[in-house]
VEXMIPA-747322 format. One line per field, with one value per residue (C-alpha): x, y, z; residue number from 1; residue in three letters. Coordinates in Angstrom, 2 decimals, decimal comma. Last residue first. Example, Ala and Ser with C-alpha at 12.3 -4.5 7.8 and 13.67 -1.06 7.14 Angstrom:
! VEXMIPA-747322
xx	c(13,67 | 12,30)
yy	c(-1,06 | -4,50)
zz	c(7,14 | 7,80)
mimi	c(2 | 1)
ketor	c(Ser | Ala)
//
This chain:
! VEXMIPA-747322
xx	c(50,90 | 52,84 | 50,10 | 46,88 | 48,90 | 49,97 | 46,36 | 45,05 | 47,44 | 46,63 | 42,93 | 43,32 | 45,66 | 42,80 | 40,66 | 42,90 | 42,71 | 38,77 | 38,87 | 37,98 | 35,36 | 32,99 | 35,49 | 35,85 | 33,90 | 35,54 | 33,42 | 31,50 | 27,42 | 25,91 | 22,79 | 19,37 | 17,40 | 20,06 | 17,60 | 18,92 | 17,65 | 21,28 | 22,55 | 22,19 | 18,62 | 17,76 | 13,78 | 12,33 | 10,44 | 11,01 | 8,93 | 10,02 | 6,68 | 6,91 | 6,31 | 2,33 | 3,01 | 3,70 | 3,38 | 7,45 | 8,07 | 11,55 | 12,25 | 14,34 | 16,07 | 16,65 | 19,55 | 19,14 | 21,07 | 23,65 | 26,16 | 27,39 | 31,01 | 34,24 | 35,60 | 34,78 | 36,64 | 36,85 | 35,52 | 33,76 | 31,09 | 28,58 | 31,17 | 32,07 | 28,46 | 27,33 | 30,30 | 29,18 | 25,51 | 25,98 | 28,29 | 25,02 | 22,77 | 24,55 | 27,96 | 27,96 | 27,61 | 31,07 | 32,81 | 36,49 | 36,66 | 39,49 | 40,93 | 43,46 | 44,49 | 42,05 | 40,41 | 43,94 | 45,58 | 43,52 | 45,78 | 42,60 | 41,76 | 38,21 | 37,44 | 36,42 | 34,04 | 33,07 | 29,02 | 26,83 | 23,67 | 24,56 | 26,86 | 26,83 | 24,49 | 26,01 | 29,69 | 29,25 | 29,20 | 25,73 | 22,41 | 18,91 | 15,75 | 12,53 | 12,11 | 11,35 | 8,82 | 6,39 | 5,98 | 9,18 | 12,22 | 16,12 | 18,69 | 22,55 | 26,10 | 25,36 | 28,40 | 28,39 | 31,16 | 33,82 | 34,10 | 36,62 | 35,54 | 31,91 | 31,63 | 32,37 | 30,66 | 27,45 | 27,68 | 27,73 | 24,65 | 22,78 | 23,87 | 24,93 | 25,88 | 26,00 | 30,03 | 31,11 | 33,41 | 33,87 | 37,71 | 38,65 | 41,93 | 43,83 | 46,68 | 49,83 | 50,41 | 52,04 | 54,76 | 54,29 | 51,78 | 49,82 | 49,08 | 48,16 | 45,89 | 44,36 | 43,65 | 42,22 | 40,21 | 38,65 | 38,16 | 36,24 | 33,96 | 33,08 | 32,50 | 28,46 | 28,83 | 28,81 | 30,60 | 33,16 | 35,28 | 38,81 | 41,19 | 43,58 | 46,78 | 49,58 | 52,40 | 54,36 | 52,93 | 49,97 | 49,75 | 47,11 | 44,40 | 41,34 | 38,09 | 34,71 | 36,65 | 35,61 | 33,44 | 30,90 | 30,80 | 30,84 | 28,61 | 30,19 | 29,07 | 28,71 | 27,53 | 25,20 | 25,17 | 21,97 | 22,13 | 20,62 | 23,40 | 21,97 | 23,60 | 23,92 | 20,99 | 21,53 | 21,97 | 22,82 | 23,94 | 24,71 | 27,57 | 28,20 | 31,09 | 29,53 | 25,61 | 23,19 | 21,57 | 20,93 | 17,36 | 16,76 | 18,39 | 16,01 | 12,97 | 13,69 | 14,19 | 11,09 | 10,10 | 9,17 | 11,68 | 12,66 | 13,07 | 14,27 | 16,52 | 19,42 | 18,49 | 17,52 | 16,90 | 19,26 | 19,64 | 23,18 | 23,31 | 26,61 | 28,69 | 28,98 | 32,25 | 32,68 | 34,72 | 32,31 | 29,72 | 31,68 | 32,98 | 36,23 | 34,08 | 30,41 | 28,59 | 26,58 | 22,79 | 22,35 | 18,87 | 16,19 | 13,90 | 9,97 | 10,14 | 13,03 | 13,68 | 16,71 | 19,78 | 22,94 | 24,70 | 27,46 | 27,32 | 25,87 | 26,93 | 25,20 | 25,47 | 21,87 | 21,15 | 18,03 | 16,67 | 16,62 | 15,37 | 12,89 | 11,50 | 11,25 | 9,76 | 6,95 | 6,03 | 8,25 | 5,85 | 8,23 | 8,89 | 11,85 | 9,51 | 8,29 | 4,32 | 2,61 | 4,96 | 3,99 | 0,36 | 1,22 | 3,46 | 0,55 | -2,13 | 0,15 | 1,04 | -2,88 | -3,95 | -1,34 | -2,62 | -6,03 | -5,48 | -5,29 | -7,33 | -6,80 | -9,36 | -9,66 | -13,73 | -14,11 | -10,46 | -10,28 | -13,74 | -12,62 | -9,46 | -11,97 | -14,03 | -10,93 | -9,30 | -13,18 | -14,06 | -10,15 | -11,00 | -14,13 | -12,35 | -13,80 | -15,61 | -14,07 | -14,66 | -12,09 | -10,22 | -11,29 | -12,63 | -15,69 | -17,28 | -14,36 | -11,85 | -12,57 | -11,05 | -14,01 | -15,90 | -13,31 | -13,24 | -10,75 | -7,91 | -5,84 | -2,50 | -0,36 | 0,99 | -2,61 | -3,13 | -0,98 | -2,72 | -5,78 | -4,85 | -3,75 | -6,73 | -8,80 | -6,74 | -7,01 | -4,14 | -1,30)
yy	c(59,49 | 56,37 | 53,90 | 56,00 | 55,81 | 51,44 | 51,03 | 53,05 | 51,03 | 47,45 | 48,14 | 48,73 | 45,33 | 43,41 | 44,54 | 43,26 | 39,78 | 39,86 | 40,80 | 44,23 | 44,32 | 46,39 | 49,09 | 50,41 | 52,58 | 53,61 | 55,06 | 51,55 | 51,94 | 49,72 | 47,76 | 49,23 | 46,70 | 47,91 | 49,96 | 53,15 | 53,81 | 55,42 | 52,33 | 50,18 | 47,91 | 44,56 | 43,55 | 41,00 | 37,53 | 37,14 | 33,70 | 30,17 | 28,55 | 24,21 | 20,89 | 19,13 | 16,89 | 19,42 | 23,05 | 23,70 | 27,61 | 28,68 | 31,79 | 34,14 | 37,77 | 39,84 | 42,39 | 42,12 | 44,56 | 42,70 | 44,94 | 48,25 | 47,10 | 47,55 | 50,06 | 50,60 | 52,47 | 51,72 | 53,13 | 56,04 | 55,09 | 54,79 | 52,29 | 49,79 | 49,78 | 49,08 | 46,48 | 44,43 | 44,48 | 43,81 | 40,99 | 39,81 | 40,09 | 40,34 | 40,91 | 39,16 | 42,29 | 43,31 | 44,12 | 45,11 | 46,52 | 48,49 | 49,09 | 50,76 | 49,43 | 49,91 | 46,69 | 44,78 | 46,75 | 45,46 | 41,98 | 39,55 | 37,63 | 38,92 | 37,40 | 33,73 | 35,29 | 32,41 | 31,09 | 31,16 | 32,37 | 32,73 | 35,71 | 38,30 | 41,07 | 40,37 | 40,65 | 44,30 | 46,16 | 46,93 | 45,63 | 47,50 | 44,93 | 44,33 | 41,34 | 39,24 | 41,94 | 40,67 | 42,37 | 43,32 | 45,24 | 44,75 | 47,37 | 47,00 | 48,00 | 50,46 | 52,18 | 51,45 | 48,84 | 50,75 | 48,90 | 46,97 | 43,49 | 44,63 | 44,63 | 40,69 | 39,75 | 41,36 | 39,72 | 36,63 | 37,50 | 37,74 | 34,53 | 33,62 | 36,41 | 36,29 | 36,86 | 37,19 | 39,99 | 40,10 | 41,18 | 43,05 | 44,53 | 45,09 | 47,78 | 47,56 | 43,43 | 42,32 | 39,57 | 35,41 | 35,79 | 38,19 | 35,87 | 33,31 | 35,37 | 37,12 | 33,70 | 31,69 | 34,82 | 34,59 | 30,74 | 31,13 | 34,46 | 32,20 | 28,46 | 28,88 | 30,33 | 34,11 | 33,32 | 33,81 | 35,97 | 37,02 | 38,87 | 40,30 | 41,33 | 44,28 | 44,81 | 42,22 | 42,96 | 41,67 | 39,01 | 36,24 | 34,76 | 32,63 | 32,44 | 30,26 | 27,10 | 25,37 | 21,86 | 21,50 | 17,95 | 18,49 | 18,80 | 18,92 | 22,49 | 22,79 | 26,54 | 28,00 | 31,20 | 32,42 | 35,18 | 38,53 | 40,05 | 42,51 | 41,14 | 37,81 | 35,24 | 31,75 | 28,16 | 25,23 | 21,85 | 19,72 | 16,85 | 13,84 | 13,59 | 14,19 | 12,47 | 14,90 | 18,41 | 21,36 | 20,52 | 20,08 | 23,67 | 24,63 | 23,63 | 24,83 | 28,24 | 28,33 | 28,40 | 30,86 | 30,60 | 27,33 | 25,55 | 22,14 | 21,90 | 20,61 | 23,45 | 26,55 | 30,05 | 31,01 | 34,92 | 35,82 | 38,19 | 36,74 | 35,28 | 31,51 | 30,66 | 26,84 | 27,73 | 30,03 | 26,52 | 24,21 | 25,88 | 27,30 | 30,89 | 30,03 | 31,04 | 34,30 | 35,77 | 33,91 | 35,06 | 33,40 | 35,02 | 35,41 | 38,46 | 38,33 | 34,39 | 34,31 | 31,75 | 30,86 | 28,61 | 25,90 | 22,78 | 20,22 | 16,64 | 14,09 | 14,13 | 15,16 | 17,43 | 16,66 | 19,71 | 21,20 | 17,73 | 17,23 | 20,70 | 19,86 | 16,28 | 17,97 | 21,13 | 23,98 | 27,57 | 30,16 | 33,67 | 36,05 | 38,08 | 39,19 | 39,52 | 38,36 | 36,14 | 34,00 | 33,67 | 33,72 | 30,28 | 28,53 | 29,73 | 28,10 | 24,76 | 24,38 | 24,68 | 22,14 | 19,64 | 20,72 | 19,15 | 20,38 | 19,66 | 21,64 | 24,24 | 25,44 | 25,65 | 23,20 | 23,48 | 27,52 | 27,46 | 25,34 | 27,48 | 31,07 | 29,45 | 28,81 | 31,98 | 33,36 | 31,22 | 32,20 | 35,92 | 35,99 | 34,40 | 30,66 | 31,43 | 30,47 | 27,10 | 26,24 | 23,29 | 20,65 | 18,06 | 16,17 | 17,21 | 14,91 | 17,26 | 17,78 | 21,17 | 23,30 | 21,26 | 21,45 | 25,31 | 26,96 | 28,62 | 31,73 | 31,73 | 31,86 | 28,33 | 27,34 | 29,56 | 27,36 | 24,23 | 25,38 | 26,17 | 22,42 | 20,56 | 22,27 | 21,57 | 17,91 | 15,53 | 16,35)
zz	c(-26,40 | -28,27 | -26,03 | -27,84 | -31,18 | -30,81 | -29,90 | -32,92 | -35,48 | -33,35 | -34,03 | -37,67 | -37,47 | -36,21 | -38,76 | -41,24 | -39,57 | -39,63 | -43,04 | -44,70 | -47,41 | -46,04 | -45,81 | -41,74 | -39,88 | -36,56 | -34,21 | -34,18 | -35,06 | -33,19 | -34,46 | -35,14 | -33,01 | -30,40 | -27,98 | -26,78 | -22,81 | -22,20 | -20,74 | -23,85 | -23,98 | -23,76 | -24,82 | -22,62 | -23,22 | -26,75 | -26,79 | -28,59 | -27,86 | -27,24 | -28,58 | -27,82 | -24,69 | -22,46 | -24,05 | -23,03 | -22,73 | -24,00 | -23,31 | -25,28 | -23,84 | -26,78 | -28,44 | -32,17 | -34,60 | -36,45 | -35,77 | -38,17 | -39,27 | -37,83 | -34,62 | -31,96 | -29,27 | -25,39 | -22,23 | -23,67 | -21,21 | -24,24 | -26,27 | -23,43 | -22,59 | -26,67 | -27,07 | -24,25 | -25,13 | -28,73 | -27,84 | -25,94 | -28,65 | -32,42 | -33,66 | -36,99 | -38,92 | -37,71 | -34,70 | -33,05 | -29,43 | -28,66 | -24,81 | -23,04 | -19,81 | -17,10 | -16,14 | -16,81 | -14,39 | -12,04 | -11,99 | -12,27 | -9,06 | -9,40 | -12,55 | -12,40 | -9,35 | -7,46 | -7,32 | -4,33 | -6,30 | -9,82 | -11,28 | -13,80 | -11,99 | -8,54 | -9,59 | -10,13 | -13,35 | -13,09 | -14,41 | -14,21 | -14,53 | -15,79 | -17,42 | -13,82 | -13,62 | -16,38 | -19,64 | -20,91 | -20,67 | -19,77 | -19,09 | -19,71 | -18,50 | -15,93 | -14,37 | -10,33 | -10,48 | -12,75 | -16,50 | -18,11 | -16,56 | -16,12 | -20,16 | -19,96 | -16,22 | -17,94 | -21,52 | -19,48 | -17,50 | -20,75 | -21,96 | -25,68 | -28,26 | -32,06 | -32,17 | -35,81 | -34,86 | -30,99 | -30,63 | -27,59 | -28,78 | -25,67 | -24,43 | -22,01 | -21,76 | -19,02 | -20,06 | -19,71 | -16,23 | -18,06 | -21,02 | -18,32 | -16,38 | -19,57 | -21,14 | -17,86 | -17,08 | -20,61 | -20,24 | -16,71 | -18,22 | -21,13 | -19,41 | -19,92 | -23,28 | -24,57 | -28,09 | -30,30 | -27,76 | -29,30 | -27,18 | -29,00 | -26,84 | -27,09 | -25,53 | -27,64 | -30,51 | -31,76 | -29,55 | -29,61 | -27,52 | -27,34 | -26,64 | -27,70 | -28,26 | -31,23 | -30,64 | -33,35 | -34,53 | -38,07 | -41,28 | -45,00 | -46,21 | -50,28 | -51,10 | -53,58 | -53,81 | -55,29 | -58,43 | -57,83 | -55,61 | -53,55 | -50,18 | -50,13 | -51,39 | -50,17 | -51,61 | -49,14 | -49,87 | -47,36 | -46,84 | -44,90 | -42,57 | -39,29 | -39,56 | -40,63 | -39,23 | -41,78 | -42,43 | -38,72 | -38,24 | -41,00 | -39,28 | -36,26 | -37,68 | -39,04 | -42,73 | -44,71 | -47,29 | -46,98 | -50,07 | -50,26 | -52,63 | -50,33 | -47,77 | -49,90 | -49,74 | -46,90 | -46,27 | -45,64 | -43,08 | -41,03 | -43,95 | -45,58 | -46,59 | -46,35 | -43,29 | -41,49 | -42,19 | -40,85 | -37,86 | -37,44 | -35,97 | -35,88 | -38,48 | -37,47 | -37,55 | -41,15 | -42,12 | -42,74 | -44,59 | -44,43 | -42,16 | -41,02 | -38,74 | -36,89 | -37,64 | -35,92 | -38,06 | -37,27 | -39,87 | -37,78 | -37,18 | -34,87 | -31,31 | -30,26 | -27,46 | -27,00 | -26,43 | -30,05 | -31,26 | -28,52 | -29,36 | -33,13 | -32,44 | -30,13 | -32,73 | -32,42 | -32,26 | -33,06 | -31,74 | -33,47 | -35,26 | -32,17 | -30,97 | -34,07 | -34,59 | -31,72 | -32,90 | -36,54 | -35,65 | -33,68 | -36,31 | -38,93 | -36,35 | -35,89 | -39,52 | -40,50 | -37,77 | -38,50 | -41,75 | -44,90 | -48,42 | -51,64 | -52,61 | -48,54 | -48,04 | -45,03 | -43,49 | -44,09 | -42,25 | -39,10 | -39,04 | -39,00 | -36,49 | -33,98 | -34,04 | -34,07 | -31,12 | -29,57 | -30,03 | -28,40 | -25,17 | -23,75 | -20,55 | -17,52 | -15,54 | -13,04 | -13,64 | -10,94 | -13,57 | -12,68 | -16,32 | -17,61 | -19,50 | -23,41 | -23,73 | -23,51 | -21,52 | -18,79 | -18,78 | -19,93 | -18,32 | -19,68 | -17,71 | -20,67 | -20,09 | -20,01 | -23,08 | -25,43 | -22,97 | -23,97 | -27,97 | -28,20 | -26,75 | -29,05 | -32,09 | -30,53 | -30,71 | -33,22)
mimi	c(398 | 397 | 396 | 395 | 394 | 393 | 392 | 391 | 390 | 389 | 388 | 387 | 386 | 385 | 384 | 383 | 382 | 381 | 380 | 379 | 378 | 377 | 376 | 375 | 374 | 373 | 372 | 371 | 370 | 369 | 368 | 367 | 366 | 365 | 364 | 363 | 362 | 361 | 360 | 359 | 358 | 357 | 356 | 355 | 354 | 353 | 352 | 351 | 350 | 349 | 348 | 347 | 346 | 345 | 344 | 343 | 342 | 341 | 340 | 339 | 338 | 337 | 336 | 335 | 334 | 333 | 332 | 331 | 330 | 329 | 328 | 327 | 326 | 325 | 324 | 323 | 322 | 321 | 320 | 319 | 318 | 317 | 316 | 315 | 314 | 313 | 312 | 311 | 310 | 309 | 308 | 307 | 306 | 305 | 304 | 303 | 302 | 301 | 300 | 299 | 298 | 297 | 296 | 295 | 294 | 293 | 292 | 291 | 290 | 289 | 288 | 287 | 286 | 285 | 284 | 283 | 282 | 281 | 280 | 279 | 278 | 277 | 276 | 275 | 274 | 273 | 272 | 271 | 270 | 269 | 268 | 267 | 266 | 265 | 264 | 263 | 262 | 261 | 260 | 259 | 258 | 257 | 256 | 255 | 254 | 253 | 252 | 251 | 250 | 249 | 248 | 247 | 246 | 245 | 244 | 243 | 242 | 241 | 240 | 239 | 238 | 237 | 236 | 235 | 234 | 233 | 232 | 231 | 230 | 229 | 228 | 227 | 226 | 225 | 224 | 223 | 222 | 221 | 220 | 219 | 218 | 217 | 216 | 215 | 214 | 213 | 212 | 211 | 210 | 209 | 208 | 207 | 206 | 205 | 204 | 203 | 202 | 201 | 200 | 199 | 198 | 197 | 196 | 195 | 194 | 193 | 192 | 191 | 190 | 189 | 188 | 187 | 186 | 185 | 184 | 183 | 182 | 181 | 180 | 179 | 178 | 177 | 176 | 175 | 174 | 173 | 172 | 171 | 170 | 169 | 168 | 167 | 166 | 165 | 164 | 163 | 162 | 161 | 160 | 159 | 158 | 157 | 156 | 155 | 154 | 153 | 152 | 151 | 150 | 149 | 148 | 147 | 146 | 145 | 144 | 143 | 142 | 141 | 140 | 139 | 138 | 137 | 136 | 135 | 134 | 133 | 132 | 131 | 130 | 129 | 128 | 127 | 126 | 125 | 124 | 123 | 122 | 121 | 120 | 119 | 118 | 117 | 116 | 115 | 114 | 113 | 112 | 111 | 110 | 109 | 108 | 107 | 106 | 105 | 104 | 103 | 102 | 101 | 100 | 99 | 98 | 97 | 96 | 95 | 94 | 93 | 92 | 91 | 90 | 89 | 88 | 87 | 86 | 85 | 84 | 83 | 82 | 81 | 80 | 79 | 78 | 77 | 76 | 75 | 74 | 73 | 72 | 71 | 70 | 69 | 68 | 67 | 66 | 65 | 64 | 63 | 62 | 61 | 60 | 59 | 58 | 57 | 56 | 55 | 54 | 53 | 52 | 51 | 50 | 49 | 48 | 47 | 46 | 45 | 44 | 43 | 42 | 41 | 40 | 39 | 38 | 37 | 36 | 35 | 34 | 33 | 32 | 31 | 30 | 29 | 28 | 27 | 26 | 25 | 24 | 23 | 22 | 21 | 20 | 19 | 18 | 17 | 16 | 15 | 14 | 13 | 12 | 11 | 10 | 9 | 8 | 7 | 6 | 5 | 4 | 3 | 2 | 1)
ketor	c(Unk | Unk | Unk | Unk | Unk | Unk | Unk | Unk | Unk | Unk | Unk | Unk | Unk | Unk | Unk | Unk | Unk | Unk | Unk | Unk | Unk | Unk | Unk | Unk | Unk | Unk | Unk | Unk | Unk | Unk | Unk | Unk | Unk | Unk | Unk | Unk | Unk | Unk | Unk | Unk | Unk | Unk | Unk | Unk | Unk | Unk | Unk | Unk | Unk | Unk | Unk | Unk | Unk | Unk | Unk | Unk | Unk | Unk | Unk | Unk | Unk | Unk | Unk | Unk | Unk | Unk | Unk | Unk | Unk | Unk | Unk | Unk | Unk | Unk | Unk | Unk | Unk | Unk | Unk | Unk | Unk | Unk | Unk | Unk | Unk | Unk | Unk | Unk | Unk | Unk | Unk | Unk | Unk | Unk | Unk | Unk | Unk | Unk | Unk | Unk | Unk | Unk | Unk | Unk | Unk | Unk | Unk | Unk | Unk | Unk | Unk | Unk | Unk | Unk | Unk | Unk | Unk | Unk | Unk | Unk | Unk | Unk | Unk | Unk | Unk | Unk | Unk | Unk | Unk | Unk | Unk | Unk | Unk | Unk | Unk | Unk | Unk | Unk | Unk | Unk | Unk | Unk | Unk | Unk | Unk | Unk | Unk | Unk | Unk | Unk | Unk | Unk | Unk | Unk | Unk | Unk | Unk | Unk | Unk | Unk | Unk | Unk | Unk | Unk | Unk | Unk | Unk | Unk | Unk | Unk | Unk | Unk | Unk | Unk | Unk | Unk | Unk | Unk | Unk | Unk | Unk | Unk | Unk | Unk | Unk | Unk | Unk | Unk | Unk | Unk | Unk | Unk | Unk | Unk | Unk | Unk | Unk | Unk | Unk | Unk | Unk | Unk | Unk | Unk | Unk | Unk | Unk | Unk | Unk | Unk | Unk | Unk | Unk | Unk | Unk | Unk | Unk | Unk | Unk | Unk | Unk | Unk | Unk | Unk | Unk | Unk | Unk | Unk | Unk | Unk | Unk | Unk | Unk | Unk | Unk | Unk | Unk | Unk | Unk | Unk | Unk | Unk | Unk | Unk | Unk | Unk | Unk | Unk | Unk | Unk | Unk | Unk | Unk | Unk | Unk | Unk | Unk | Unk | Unk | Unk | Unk | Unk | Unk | Unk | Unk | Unk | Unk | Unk | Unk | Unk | Unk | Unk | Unk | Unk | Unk | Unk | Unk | Unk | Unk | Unk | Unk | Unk | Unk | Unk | Unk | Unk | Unk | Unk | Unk | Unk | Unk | Unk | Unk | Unk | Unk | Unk | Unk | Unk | Unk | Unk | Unk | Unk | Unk | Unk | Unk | Unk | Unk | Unk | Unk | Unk | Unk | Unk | Unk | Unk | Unk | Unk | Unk | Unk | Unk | Unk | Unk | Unk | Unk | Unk | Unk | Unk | Unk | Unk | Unk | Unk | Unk | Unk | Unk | Unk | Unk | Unk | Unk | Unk | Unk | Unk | Unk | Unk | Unk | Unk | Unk | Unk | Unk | Unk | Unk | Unk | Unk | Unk | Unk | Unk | Unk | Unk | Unk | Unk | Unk | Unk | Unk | Unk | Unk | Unk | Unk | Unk | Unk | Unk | Unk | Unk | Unk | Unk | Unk | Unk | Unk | Unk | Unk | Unk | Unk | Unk | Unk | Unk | Unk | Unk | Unk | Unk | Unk | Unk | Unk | Unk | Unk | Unk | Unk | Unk | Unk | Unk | Unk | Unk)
//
């Protein structure tokens, strides 16, 4: 890492807190603006000088820098991370080696296991949305960042990792072998339950989502009309905001509110509606609006679980305050959060919570949902399906 200095001004640059040249070792001729260096940065930066002088075992600004880094993000969200430059230009770099299919968050010093992704390595080998990893081959990683333990979990396809968590209030780790893979499920898919009666399952919020699930519905339509839906987003962690939109906006009227986002700046601040605007970029079709309409209206059931986080949170929270569907599961993850990622060029990068999402009614999801139909913590995925297929099959009966 180049100077600690150096580092903190261009952490602040992208915070718009300039320093002046001297301060950063710029050439006196330097056009920056000269501003005087904040109390709380001398005494950031006295207090690492002093742990480096006095510390009983020796550490490097380096180390000093990334901690301070870290706390400084943390302080704000528990879900901010500093990545140093080889982190970020791992995440970014969109590397073709194997992976085992994990979405992680940092609590407190844990990590926990948001969701494995559904046919991926990892939901395969067993591992379940709030596990709390302890160990990555032996390496311990309590208290690490996330970036580190995606790195940790990254290896050529084929080749195996061992990973030991702590589930639930067991007191014995679980210690799990996961051989990595090239992660390449499809995010949504279909299935009858009867023949009037369609699951829906969304894994994930991606890019293609709101193409793929009008692809499905079209197509299943086109075979038989369905009459009811199960809406299935158990182990779902989320994916883009706008997705989430176009998803709840599918089943709900266009002036019904399907989210709210907060934050500091005004981009963060917004209302969304059910209306094509909200869920789509400039210029860009509507994958929905050729949809039968029956489709919007049919009755609907929405299945979760503890790996329902962020956007399938949002989708499943409108649905459930306009009384447009029924929940039913397991409490959700609880963690509804727009993430920025702001490069520090040439010294890795701040993972910031940018904006806060909230449910129409002003509730914020840090709690989770609670689904109006509780079911036993041990129920599968498939049983839950058939829950969902009972209270279909009793709404279409009436």
């Amino acid at each position: 890492m180049k100077s600690l200095t150096n580092v903190f001004a261009v952490a602040l640059s992208v915070m718009g807190i300039l320093l002046p040249a001297h301060a950063i070792g710029a050439d006196e001729s330097g056009e920056q603006p000269a501003r005087p260096i904040p109390k709380e940065l001398r005494l950031l930066y006295a207090a690492l000088m002093t742990v480096q002088e006095t510390a009983a075992q020796p550490v490097t600004l380096e180390e000093l820098a990334r901690g301070a880094l870290n706390g400084m993000a943390k302080a704000a969200d528990e879900d901010n991370e500093y990545y140093s430059q080889a982190e970020y230009e791992n995440y970014t770099s969109g590397r073709s080696e194997g992976a085992v299919g994990l979405e992680l968050a940092s609590r407190g010093d844990a990590l926990m296991i948001i969701s494995p992704i559904v046919g991926g390595p990892a939901d395969l080998a067993g591992l379940l949305p709030k596990d709390r990893i302890v160990s990555i081959n032996e390496e311990i990683v309590v208290g690490k960042s996330v970036a580190k333990a995606l790195d940790l979990l990254r290896g050529p396809i084929g080749s195996k990792v061992r990973i030991s968590v702590s589930r639930g209030d067991a007191k014995r780790l679980l210690t799990l072998e996961v051989e990595r893979g090239k992660i390449s499920v499809s995010s949504v898919s279909t299935r009858r339950l009867h023949e009037d009666i369609l699951l829906l399952k969304v894994t994930a919020l991606r890019t293609d989502a709101l193409t793929m699930v009008a692809r499905h519905l079209q197509q299943e339509w086109n075979t038989r009309p369905f009459k009811g839906l199960v809406l299935d987003l158990q182990h779902n962690p989320g994916g883009l905001l706008q997705h989430a939109i176009g998803l709840a906006a599918l089943f709900l009227p266009p002036d019904k509110v399907v989210a709210k986002t907060m934050g500091q700046s005004n981009d963060a601040k917004a209302v969304y509606f059910a209306r094509p605007q909200f869920y789509l970029r400039s210029q860009e079709a509507d994958p929905l609006r050729d949809l039968p309409g029956a489709i919007r209206s049919i009755p609907l059931v929405v299945l979760v679980d503890a790996g329902t986080a962020s956007g399938a949170e949002v989708v499943a929270g409108a649905l459930q305050q306009h009384a447009r569907a029924k929940i039913i599961g397991h409490q959700t993850f609880g963690r509804a959060k727009i993430q920025t990622l702001r490069p520090l060029p040439g010294y890795g990068a701040l993972r910031i919570t940018s904006g806060l999402i909230y449910a129409p009614n002003d509730k914020s999801y840090e709690a989770g949902i609670q689904p109006d139909v509780v079911l036993p913590p041990d129920t599968s995925q498939m049983a839950a399906a058939d829950e969902a297929l009972l209270i279909l099959k009793k709404t279409l009966a009436h």
